[in-house]
C-alpha positions as a Python dict, from the first residue, in 0.01 Angstrom:
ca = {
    (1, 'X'): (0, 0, 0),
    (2, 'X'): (-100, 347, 103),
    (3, 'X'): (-470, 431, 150),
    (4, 'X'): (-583, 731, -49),
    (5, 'X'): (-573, 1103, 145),
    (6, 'X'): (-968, 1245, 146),
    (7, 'X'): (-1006, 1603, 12),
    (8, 'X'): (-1051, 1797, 298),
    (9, 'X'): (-1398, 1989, 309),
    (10, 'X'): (-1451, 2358, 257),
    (11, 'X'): (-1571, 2490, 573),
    (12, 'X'): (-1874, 2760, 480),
    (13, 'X'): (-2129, 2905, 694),
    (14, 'X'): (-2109, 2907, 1044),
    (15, 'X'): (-1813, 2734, 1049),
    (16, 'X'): (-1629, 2908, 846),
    (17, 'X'): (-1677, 3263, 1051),
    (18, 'X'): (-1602, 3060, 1370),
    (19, 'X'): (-1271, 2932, 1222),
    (20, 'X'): (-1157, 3269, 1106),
    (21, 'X'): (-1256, 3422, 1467),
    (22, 'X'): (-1053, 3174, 1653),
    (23, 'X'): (-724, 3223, 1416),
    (24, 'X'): (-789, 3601, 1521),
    (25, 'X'): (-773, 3530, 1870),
    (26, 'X'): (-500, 3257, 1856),
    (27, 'X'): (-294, 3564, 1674),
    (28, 'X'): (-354, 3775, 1999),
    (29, 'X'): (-310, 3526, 2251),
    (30, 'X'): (10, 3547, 2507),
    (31, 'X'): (251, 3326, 2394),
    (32, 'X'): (463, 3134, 2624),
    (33, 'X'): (801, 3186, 2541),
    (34, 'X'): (933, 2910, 2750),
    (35, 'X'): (734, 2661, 2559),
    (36, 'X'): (869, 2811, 2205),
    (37, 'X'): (1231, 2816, 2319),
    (38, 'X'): (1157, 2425, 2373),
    (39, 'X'): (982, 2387, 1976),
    (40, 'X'): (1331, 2558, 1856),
    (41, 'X'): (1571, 2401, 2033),
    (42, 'X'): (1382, 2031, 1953),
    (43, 'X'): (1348, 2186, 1557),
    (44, 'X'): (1717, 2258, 1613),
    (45, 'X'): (1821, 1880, 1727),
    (46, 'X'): (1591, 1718, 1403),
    (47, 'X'): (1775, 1948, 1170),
    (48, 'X'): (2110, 1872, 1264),
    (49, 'X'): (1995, 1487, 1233),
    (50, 'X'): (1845, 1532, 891),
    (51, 'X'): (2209, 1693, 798),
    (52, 'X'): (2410, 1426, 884),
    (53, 'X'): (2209, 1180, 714),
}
C-alpha cells in the first residue's frame, strides 16, 4: 500500500524572494544545447515506447 504524499510547504519570507531570484537567473542562464538535443532525442525514444504499448 502506498504511503500518503505530504502537502508541500508554502515557501514565504526569505525563501520565497530567494526562490523567485534563482528562477530569474536560471531563465537567463546559457543553455547547453548539446545537453538538450540529448533530453529530446531520449523524450523522443520513451514516446515511441509508450506508443507501441
Amino acid at each position: 500500500m502506498a504511503k500518503p504524499i505530504k502537502i508541500t510547504p508554502t515557501l514565504k519570507g526569505k525563501d520565497a524572494v530567494r526562490f523567485l531570484k534563482q528562477i530569474e537567473e536560471n531563465k537567463s542562464a546559457p543553455k547547453d544545447e548539446a545537453k538538450l538535443e540529448e533530453i529530446r532525442k531520449d523524450a523522443y525514444i520513451l514516446n515511441s515506447i509508450l506508443r507501441k504499448g
